[in-house]
C-alpha positions in Angstrom: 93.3 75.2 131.0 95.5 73.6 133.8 98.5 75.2 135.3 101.4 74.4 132.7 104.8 75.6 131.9 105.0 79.4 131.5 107.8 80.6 128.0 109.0 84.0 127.7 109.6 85.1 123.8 111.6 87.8 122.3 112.9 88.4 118.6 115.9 91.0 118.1 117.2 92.5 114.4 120.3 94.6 113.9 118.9 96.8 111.5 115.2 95.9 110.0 115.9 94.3 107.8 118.9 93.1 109.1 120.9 89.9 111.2 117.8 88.9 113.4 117.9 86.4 116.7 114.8 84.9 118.7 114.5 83.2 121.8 112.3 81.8 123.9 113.2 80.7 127.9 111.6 78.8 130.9 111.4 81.1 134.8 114.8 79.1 135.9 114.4 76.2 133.3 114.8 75.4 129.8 115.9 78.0 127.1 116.8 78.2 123.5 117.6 81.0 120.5 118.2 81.3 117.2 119.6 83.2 114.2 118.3 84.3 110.6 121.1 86.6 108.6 118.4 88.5 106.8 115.4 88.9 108.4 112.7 91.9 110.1 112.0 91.9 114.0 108.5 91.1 113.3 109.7 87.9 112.2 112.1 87.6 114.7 109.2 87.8 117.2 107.1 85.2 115.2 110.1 82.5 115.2 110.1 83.3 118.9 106.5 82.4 119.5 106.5 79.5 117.0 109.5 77.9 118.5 108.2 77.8 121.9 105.1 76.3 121.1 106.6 73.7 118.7 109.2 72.8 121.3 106.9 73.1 124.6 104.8 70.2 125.4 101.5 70.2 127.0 99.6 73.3 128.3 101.6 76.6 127.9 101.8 80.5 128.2 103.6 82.5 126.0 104.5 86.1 127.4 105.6 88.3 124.8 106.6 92.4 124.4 105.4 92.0 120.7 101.8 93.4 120.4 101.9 91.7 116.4 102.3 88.4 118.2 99.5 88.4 121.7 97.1 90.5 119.3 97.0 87.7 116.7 95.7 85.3 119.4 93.7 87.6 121.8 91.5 89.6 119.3 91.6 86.8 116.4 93.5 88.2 113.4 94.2 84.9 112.2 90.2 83.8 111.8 90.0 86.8 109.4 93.2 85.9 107.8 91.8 82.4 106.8 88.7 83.1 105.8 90.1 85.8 103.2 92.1 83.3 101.8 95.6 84.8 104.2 94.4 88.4 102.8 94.6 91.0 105.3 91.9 93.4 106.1 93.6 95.7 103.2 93.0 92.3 100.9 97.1 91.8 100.4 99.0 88.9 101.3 99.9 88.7 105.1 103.1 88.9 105.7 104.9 86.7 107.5 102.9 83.9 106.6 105.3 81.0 106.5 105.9 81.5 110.1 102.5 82.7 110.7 100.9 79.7 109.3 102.8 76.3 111.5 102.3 79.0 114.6 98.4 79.2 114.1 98.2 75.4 112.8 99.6 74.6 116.3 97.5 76.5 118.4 94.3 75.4 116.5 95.4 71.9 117.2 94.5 72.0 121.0 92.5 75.3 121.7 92.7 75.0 125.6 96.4 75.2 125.1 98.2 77.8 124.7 97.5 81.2 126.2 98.9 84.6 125.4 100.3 87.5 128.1 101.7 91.2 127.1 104.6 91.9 128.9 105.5 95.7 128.5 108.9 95.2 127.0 112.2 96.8 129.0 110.1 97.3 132.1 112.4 95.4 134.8 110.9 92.0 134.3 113.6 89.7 134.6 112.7 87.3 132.0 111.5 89.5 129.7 115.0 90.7 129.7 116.4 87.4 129.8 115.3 86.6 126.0 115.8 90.5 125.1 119.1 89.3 125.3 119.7 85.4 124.2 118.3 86.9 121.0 120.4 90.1 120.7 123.4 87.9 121.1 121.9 85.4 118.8 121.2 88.1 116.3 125.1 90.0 116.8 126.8 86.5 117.1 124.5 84.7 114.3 124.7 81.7 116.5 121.6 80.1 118.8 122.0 78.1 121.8 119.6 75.9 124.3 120.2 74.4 128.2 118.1 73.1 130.5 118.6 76.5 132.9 119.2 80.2 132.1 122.1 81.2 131.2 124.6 83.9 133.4 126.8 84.7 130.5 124.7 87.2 128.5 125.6 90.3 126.5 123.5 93.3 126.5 120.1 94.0 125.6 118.8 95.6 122.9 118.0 99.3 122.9 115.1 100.3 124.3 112.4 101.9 122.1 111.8 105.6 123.7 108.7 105.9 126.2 106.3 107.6 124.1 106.9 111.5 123.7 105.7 113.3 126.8 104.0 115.9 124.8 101.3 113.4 123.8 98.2 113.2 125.9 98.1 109.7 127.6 95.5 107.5 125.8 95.3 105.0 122.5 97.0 107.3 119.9 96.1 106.6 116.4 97.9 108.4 113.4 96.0 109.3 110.8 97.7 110.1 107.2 97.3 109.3 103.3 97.0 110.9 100.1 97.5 115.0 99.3 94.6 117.1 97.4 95.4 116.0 93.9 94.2 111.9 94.8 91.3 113.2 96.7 89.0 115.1 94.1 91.3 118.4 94.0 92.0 121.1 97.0 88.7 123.1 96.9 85.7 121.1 99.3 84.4 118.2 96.8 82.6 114.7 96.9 85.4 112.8 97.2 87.0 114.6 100.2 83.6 114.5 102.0 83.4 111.3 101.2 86.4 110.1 102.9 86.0 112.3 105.7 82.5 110.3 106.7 84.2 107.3 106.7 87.4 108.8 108.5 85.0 109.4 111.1 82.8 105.9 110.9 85.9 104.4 112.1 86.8 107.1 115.1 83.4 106.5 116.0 83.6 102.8 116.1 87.2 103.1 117.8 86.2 105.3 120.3 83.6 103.0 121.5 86.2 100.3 122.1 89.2 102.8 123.3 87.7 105.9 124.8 90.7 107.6 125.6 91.6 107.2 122.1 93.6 110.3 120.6 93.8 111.0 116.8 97.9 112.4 115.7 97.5 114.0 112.7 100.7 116.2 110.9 97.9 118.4 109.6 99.2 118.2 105.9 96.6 119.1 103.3 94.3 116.2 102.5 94.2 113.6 104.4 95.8 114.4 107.8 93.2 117.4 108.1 90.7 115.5 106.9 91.5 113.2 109.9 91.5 116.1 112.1 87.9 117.4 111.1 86.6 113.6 111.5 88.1 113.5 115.0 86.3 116.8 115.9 83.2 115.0 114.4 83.6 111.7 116.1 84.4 113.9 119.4 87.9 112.6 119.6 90.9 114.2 120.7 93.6 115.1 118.4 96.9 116.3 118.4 99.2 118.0 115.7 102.5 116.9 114.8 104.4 119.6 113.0 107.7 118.5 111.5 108.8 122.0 111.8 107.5 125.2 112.8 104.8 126.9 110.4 104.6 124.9 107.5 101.8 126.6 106.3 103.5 129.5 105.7 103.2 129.0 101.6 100.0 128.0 101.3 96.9 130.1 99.9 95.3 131.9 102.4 91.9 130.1 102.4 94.4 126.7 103.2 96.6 129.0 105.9 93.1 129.8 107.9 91.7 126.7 107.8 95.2 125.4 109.6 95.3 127.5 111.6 91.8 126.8 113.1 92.9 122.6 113.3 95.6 124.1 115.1 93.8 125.6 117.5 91.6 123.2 118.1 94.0 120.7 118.7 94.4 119.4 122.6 98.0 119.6 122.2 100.8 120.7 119.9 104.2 118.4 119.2 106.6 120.7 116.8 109.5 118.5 115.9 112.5 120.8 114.6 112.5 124.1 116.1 113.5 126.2 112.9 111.7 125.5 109.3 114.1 123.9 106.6 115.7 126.3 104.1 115.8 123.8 101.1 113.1 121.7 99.5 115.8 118.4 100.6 115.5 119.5 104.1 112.3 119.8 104.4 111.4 116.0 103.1 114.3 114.9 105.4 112.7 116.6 108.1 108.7 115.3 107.2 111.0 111.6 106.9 111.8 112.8 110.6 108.4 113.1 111.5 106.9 110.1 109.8 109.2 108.1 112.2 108.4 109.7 115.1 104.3 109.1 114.4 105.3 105.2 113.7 107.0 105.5 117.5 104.2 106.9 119.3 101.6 105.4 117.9 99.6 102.5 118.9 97.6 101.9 115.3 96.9 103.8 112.4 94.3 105.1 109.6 95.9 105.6 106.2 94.1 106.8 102.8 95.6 105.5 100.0 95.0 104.2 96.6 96.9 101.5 96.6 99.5 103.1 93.6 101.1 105.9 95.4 104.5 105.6 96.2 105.1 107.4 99.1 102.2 106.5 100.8 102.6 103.1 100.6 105.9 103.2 101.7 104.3 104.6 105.0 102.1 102.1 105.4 104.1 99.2 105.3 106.5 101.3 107.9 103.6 101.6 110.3 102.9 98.0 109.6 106.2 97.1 110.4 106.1 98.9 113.6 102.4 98.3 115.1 101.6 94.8 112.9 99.5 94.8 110.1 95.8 94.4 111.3 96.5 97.4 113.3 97.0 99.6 110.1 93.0 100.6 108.5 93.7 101.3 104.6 90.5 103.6 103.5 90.2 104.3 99.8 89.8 107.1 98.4 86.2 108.2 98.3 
């Protein structure tokens, strides 16, 4: 590819969903946004992406924050995508596709040219903060703009997502979470939980081998967050427990309060998230809600067991989705 014209991207949402803005500018050139009143940030970062290509002529890179947007390009979600029919890996509709589909239509036009460039987001790069905030103002104001040069008269930029929790060993953190006892043959040892563990750790394995500083978060729950903690130890992978509060193990049986507290001592490092244990049963979800947001912050992908009918676990998987994209979610089965 020949040197071309270089477009920053960035999509912005007031609430997710919420009032969303994108925008995409040119280093001391052309720029434009836009608005959608109900809309994700995902999307927002999409519209971003699509619009500069659409409106950019002749060989182009796109530098983006948004991981969902450079990793569809650079490790080829969308050739899997097309050949199951726009299934994802967990064979459900991908979202997004209406944006997703004009974006990849374009780029597989001309092969040689776009590129794609990560940009760690709210990391002093001038541009990057630059369209951080033509599409927070586009999103607050629910207006877009364009010119032919930046513009000086910009609001503020949107607020920074938190630099991962210090208490997390540096390295590719992967959260690992699913189903309770009941969905995975019962709480005693049985097929089904062995089962899933060997996959659990068929996947570490294969990770590992592409990330080895990979480290495995795990809340240490019964079911399937020990189960991801016994295939990390398997699979030789680091893991790390994240407690919502301080010795939730405290009802259990005693068989299930040993075997925690071995994970728990075998874990490279500790995170405990509230500093007192809840008094009520309310509290306590509020405070595992707590900690279910904090995994989606810190991590960079996930492994879920699920069933595809619970609830609660779905829920979770479409938040980590939201957060990290969707091919960077593995759904196992039960089994």
């Amino acid at each position: 590819m020949s040197e071309g014209t270089v477009a920053y991207t960035d999509g912005a949402c007031l609430g997710n969903p919420g009032p969303g803005g994108w925008a995409w500018a040119v280093p001391g050139g052309r720029f434009a946004s836009g608005a959608a009143e109900l809309t994700t940030n995902q999307r927002m970062e999409v519209n971003a992406a699509l619009e500069a290509v659409a409106t950019i002529d002749g060989p182009l890179e796109v530098v983006s924050d948004s991981t969902y947007v450079v990793n569809c390009f650079r490790d080829r979600w969308w050739e899997g995508w097309i050949a199951r029919g726009w299934l994802n890996k967990a064979k459900k509709p991908v979202a997004n596709r209406d944006l997703w589909e004009p974006l990849i239509d374009a780029v597989r036009a001309d092969p040689e040219r776009v590129r794609w460039k990560w940009v760690k987001g709210h990391s002093s790069d001038v541009m990057n903060d630059l369209v951080d905030r033509l599409a927070v103002e586009a999103a607050r104001t629910q207006e877009g703009r364009a010119g032919d040069r930046p513009p000086a008269d910009l609001g503020p930029a949107d607020t920074p997502r938190a630099d991962v929790d210090p208490r997390v060993p540096v390295g590719r953190r992967l959260v690992v979470a699913g189903h309770r006892p009941p969905a995975l043959g019962g709480y005693d040892p049985n097929p089904i939980a062995d089962a899933t563990r060997a996959r659990m750790v068929e996947v570490l394995v294969a990770k590992r081998q592409l990330h080895p500083d990979l480290v495995v978060l795990t809340g240490l729950g019964l079911g399937a967050e020990q189960l991801g903690a016994e295939a990390a130890a398997a699979a030789g992978v680091r893991y790390v427990a994240v407690l919502a509060y301080p010795d939730p193990h405290s009802v259990w049986p005693s068989a299930a309060r040993r075997r925690f507290e071995e994970l728990l001592a075998a874990a490279t490092a500790r995170v405990v998230l509230q500093a007192r244990p809840p008094t009520t049963k309310q509290l306590a979800g509020a405070a595992l809600r707590r900690r279910d947001a904090w995994l989606a912050r810190n991590a960079h992908e996930g492994l879920v067991v699920h069933d595809g009918h619970d609830a609660d676990v779905g829920r979770f998987v479409r938040a980590l989705q939201d957060a990290l994209g969707e091919e960077e979610v593995w759904v196992l089965e039960p089994g």
